[in-house]
N, C-alpha and C positions, 0 to 999 in steps of 0.2 A: 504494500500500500504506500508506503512510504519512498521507495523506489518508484512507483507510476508519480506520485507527486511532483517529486522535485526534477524527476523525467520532462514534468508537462511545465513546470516551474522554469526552468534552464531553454525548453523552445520557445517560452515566454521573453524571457532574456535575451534569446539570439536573436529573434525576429524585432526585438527593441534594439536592438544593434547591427541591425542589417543597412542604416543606413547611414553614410558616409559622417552627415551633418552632427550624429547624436553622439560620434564618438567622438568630433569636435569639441562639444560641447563637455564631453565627461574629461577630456584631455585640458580643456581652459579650466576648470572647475579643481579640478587636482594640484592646478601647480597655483593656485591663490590661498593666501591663509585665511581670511576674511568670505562675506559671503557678496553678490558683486548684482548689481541693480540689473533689471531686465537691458535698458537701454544700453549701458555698457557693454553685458554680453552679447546684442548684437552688435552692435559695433564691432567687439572683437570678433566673431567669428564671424561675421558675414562680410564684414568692410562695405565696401561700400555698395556692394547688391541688397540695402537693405528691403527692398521691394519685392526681390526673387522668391524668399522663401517663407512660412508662416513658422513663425519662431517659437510661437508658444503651443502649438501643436505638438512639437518635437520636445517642449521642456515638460508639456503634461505627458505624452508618452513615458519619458526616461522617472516623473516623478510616481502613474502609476506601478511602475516597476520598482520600484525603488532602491532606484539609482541617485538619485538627486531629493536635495532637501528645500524646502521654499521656509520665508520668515519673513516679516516686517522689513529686515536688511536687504533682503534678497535671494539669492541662491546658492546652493554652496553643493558639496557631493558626499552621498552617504557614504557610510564605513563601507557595505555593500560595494557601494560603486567604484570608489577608489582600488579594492579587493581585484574587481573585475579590469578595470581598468590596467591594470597594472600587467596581468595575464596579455590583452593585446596587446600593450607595449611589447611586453617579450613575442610574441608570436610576432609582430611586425618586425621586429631585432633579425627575429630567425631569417626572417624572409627576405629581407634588405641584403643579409648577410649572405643567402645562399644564390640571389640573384645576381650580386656582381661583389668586386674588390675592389674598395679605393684604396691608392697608395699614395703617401703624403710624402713628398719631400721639404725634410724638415729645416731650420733656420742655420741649420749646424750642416751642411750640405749630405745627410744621409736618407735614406727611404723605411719607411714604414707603414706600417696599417693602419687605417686609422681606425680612432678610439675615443667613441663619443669621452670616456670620462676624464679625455687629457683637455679635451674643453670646458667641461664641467672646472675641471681644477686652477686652467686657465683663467679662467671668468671669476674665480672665485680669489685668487692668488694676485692676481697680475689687475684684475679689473674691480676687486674691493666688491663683489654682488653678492650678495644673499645664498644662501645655499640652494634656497627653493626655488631664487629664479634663474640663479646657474643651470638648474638642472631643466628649466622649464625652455630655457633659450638652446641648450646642447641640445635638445629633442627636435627642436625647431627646427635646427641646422640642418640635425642630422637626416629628418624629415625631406630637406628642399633637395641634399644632396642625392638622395634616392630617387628624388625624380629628374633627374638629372642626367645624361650619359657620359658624366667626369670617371673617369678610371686612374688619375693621373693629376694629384693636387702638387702644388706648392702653397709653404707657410702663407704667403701673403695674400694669395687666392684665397684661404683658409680664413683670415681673417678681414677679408674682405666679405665673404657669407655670412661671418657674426656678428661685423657692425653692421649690415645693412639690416639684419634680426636684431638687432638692439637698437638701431633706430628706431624700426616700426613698433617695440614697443614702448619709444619714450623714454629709451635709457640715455639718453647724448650722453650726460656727464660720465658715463662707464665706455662708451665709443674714445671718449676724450681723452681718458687714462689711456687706453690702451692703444692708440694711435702711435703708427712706430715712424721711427724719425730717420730720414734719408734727402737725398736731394734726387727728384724725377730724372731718370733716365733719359731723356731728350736734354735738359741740361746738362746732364754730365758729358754726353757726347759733344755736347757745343762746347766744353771746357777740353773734352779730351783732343777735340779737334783742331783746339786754339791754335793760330798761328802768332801770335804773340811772343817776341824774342824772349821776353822774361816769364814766361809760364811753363817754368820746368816741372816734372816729373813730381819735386816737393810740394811746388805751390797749387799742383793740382789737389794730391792729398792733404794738404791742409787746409785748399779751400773747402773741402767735402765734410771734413774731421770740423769746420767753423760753422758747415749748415748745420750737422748735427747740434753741435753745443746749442745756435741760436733755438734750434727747433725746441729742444730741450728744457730750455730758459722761457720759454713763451708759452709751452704747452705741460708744463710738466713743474718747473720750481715757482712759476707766478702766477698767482692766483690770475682769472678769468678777467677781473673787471682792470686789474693791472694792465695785463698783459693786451687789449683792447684798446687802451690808452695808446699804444705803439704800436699797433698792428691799425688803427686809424688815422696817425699821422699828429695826433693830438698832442704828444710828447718827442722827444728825440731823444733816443740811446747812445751812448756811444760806445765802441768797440762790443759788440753784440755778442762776439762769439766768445769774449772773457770776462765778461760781465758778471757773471756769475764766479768765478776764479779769483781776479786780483784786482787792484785797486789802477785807479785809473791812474796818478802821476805819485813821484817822488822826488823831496825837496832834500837834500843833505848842504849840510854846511860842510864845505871839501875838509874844514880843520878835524873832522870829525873822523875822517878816513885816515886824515896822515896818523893825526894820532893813533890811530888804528895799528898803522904800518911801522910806526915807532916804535910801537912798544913789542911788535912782533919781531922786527929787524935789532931791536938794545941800540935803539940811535936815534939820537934829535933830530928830525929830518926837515929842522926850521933851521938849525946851523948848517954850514958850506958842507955837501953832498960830492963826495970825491968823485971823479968822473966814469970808476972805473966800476962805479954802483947804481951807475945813474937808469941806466939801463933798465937791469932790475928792478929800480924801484917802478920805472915805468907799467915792466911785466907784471909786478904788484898791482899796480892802482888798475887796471886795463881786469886784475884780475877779482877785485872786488867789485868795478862794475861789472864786471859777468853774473857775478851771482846775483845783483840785483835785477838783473835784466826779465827775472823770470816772475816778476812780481809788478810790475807794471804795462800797461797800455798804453799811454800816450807819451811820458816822458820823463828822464829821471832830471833832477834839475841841479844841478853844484854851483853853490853860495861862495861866493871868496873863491872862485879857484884859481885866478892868478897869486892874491895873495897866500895861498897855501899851500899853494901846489907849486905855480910856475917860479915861485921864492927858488923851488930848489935846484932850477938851471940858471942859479945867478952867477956863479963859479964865472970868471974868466975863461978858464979852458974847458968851457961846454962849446963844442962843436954843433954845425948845423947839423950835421947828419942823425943828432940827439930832436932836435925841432922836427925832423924830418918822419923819426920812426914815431913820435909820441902822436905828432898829426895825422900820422898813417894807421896809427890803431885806433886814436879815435874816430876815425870816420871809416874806418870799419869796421868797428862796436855800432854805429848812427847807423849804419845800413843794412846791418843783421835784421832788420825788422823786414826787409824784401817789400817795400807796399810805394817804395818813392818819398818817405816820408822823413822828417829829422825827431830822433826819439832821445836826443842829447840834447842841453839848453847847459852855457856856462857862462856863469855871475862873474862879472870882472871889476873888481876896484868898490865890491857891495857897500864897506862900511868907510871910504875914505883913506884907508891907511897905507894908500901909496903916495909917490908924488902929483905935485899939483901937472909937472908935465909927462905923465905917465906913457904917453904913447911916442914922446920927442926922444924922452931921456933912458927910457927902460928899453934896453936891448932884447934884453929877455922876451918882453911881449912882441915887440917889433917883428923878431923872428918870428914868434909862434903866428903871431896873424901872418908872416909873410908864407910861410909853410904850408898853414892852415886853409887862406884861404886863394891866395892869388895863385899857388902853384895846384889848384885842385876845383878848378872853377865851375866844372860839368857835374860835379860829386853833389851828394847831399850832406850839408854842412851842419852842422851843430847850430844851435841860436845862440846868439851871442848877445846877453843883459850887461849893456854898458854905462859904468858912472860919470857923467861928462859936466864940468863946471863948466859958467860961463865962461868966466877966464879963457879956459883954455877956447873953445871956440872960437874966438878974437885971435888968436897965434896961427903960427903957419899954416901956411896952404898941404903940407903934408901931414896930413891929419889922418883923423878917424872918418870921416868923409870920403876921404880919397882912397882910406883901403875899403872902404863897407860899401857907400853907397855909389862911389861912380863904380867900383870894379865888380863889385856883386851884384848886386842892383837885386836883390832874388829878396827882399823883405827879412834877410835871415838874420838882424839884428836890431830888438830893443836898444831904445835911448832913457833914462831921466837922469834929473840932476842930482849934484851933489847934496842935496835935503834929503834924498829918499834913503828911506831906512828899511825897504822892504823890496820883496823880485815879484813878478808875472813867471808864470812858466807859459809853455806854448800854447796851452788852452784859455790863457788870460785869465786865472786865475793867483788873485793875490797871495803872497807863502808875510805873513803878518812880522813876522819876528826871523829874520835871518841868522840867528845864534841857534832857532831851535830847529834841528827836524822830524817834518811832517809827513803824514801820511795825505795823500789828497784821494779820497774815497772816490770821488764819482761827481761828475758830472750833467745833470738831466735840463732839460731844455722842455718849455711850455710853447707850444704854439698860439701864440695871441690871436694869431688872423683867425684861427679856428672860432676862437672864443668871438670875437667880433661877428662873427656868420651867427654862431648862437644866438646873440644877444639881440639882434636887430636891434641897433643902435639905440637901447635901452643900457644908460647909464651902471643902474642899480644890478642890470639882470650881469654885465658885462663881467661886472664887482664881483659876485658872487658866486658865477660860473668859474671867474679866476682862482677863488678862496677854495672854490673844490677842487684843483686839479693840482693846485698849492700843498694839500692833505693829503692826495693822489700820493706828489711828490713823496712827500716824508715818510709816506707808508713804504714806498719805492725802497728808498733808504734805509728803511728798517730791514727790511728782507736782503739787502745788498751785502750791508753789514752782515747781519747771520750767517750768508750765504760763504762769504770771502773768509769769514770764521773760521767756519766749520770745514773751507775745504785746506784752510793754511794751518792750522792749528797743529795738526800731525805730519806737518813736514819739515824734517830735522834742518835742513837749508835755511828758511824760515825762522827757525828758533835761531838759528843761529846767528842770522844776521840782529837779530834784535838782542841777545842777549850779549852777545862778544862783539861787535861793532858800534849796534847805536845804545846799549846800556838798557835797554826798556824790554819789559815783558813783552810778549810777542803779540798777544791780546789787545795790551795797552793800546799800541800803536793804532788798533784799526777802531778801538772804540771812541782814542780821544781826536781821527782822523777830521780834516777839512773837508766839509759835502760841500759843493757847488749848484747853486741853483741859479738858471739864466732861462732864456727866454728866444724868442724866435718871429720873425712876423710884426716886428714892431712898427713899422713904419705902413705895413700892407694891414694892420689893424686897425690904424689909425685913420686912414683914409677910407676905410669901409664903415665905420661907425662915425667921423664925423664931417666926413662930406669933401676934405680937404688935408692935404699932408700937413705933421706936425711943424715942421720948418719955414712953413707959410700963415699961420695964422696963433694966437695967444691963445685962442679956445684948444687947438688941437694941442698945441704946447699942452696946455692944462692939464689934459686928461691925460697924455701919455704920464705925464709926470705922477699923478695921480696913480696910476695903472701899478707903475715903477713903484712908489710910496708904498703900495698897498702889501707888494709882493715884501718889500723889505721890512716890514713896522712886522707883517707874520711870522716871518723868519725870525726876527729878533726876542718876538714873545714867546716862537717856540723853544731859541733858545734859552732863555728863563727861565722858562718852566721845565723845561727836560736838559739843563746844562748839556744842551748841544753845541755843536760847531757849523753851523751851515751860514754861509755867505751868497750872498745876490752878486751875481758876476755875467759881464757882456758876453752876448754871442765871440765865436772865433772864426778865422778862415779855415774851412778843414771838410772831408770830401764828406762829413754827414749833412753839409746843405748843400755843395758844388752848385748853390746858387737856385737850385731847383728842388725845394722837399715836397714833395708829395706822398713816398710811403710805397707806391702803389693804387695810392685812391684818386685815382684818376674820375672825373664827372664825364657823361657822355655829352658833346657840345659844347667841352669848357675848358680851355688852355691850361696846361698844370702850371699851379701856384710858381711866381717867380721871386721866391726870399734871398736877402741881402743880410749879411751878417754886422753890415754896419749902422750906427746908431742912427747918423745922420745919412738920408738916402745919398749915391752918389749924383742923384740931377739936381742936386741942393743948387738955387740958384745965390744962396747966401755968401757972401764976401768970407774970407778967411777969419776975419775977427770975430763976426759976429758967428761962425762955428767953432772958434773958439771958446766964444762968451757959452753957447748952448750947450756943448759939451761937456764945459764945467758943472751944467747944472747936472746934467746926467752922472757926470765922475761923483759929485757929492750924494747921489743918491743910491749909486752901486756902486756901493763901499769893498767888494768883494773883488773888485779886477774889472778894471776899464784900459783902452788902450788906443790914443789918435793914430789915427793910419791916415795917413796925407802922401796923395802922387800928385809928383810938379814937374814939368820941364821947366829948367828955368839954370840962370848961371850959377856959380861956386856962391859969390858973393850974398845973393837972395836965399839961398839957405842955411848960411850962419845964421843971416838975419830972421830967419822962420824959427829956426831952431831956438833963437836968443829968445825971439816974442812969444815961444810956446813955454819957456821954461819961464821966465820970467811973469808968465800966466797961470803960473802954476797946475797944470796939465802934468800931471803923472808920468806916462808913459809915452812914449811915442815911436813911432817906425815910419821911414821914410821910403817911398817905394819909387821906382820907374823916374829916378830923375839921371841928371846928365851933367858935365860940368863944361863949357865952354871956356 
């Protein structure tokens, strides 16, 4: 009796599962923990035919049977059903299994079988899901793959199945983890194909090895709303692909290395340097900047290094051929970078304690510039931060002019005067106190025009949209710090340089570092929000100045209140704007944005004074690093005299570019 029962009971069952839709149905109900509204579950199983099929025809079937449970919630699956459910799963396993073989070739270049539960562990490992819906999405997969005639997978194929099944159910953020970082094959062929004399072999893999990092950094250590910020064009990064790594510039005071070398060598290497050591000592110094090298992006910077360094080719019998090798390693230290770029910056005459005619009377430097720069003219040069009194500007025609800017003419040397008590390194970033060194953390740039688009020329909204992207910032900085931490912390080079060189815990360095914060767009800001450029009228004056006030008065009260170090600091010339930042986010029917890195635009129709008079306002409000860049043709004599009336203006920095001496 009971055998005819559960006989007529089980055709009851099968005939409720004869059709496709109900074991849909008992398959979506299994892998939910909760029970799931009518509307829902069609949605889920129907998609978008929701017209085709009578949905609750199929749910009272499966609930006569009882299969499925209903409630006030919704629906959900009996213990029953789940029981049975489970049974076709396996019989579908069998069947998939005995219909074909797929073979997977894996990320590690070998072949295997595949196996639903190395996705299960995937998903669940690698992509942070749930157990239940690991196991709910591996079915999925393995499901599409069956209908399928793949015999023959690769990894990325593989996981191109599961994100498209984690899309459809609304997992992006689990797609997002698990998304793997590469550069497209169609680019790498245009890279491998390069005809470019300088894109050797190395700099192809380390441009591939810099996608990865940035991919990395974007997709994987910065959070989403960050990372959007520069994947919009909103912000500017610099050096993308070590961002995450090491800090953007380093400031040393040169006394700090001799000392260094002193105490290593058991010799004063401030008193007379015998000749026949001098060499050496060069090997030395050439050899501590190497180990720095590995910890900076944009530039290392030496304070005093005539006074501390070049002091010790003062010997009479230092030969040229001593100028010669020390010039020729450092500019082959400056071009280890492979990018066309100068990643050396050296302080000359910082604190005064040479002669007042330093470049007439000191033989020593005379050489080194003659070395340095006039016999290596096509090289990429070191920057050179030089202390120039008026006095001497007024003296001979063979000057400092005549080695830098008629024969270089390349921008590759800061000017200020004998007042300044502080340096610029290459990013235009003030170093505050030249006795101490610093760590210059980073770099980040706000796009103003952006904000100007937002605001539609609404004052308050402009204010406000700035003040958040200002927070953006600092958060930026937070994660940078951590990031530069966590990855220097455990490396012995590192410690070492902190604790036997510069005396400081190796921590220290990055926690008590200078963050830079600047800006971009300034002048194409200001003409979209107030109708007319800042340079032509007192209202637009106003507001940039405003704009500028706002950014700094934040920065000051965040230092306050979190004993930070961040300073407001000008744009620089450098290939993260070449003049044109876009990003990428190009408008259809809309020429990409054309940014200038200068304060004042260059169609300024303003007289030289009165850019001088405006810029001073700007120098006293970006207290952080400002820098006049002025191109003249014009004779010798017009630019003493430029040079007297900027200094005598008190204008900080200055560079002189593209001019000529007749």
């Amino acid at each position: 009796m009971d055998t005819d029962k559960n006989q007529s009971l089980l055709e009851k069952q099968l005939k409720t599962l004869g059709q496709k839709i109900r074991i849909d149905i008992l398959k979506k109900l299994k892998n939910v923990q909760s029970p799931i509204s009518f509307s829902k579950l069609q949605k889920d199983v129907l998609g978008h035919n929701l017209s085709s099929v009578n949905l609750s025809f199929h749910l009272n079937s499966l609930k006569e049977s009882e299969l499925i449970i209903t409630s006030d919630e919704g629906y959900s699956i009996s213990l029953l059903g789940e029981k049975i459910i489970d049974k076709i799963l396996s019989i579908e396993e069998i069947l998939n299994n005995q219909k074909k073989t797929i073979m997977i070739r894996t990320s590690k270049y070998s072949k295997e079988l595949f196996d639903i539960s190395k996705i299960e562990e995937y998903l669940v490992n690698e992509g942070d899901l749930e157990r239940y819906l690991a196991k709910q999405i591996s079915h999925e997969v393995e499901e599409r793959l069956s209908k399928t005639n793949i015999e023959y997978m690769t990894a990325p194929l593989m996981r191109e199945f599961i994100n498209v099944v984690l899309l459809e159910n609304g997992l992006e953020e689990v797609r997002h983890r698990l998304t793997r970082l590469g550069t497209p094959p169609f680019e790498v062929f245009q890279l491998f194909n390069s005809k470019e004399k300088q894109f050797s072999p190395e700099t192809l893999i380390k441009r591939l090895g810099s996608d990865v990092s940035e991919q990395f950094l974007l997709l994987n250590l910065l959070p989403k709303n960050l990372a959007d910020l520069y994947l919009s064009g909103e912000i500017a990064l610099l050096h993308l692909n070590y961002w995450s790594l090491r800090p953007l510039s380093i400031y040393l005071n040169t006394k700090t290395l001799i000392d260094y070398l002193s105490k290593k060598n058991s010799i004063n290497l401030q008193n007379d340097v015998r000749r026949s050591e001098l060499n050496n000592i060069i090997s030395q110094f050439l050899d501590i900047l190497y180990q720095f090298k590995h910890f900076y992006s944009e530039d290392l910077l030496l304070g005093e290094f005539n006074t501390y360094f070049l002091s010790c080719f003062a010997s009479p019998k230092i030969k040229p051929s001593h100028f010669n090798i020390l010039s020729s390693q450092l500019l082959r230290f400056n071009t280890l970078f492979n990018d066309g770029k100068s990643h050396l910056s050296l302080g000359f005459n910082n604190s005064g304690k040479t002669s007042e005619n330093f470049f007439n009377n000191s033989q020593v430097d005379a050489e080194f510039y003659n070395s340095m720069f006039l016999q290596n003219k096509d090289r990429v040069r070191p920057l050179l931060l030089s202390n120039i009194s008026d006095k001497y500007l007024l003296d001979s025609k063979d000057s400092l002019l005549k080695y830098y800017i008629a024969e270089t003419n390349k921008g590759d040397l800061f000017l200020y005067d004998s007042n300044r008590k502080n340096l610029l390194n290459s990013s235009i970033i003030q170093i505050p106190d030249i006795n101490n060194n610093i760590i210059v953390l980073d770099k980040i740039l706000i796009n103003l025009h952006r904000i100007s688009e937002v605001a539609k020329q609404n004052d308050d909204r402009f204010l406000e949209v700035l003040e958040n992207k200002l927070n953006s910032v600092f958060e930026l900085f937070n994660y940078k710090e951590e990031l530069v931490i966590k990855k220097l912390h455990s490396l012995k080079q590192w410690i070492f340089i902190g604790s036997e060189i510069l005396n400081e815990h190796y921590e220290d360095l990055i926690r008590k570092s200078l963050k830079s914060i600047s800006f971009f767009g300034l002048n194409d800001a200001i003409l979209n929000h107030c109708g007319i450029e800042l340079d032509r009228t007192e209202n637009s004056k106003k507001f940039a100045f405003n704009v500028l006030s706002l950014m700094k008065e934040l920065i000051e009260e965040t230092n306050q209140l979190n004993g930070n170090n961040f300073v407001l600091s000008q744009p620089h010339y450098d290939s993260y704007l070449k003049d044109t930042w876009h990003n990428g986010c190009l408008k259809l029917n809309k020429e990409r944005n054309q940014y200038s890195s200068k304060l004042i635009r260059s169609g300024s129709k303003l007289s030289i004074n009165k850019r001088i008079s405006l810029f001073k306002k700007f120098q006293k409000i970006i207290n952080g690093g400002t820098l006049f860049i002025e191109k003249i043709n014009t004779d010798e004599l017009s630019v003493y005299e430029l040079l007297k009336n900027l200094f005598k203006s008190e204008i900080e920095f200055i560079s002189i570019k593209d001019c000529f001496f007749e």
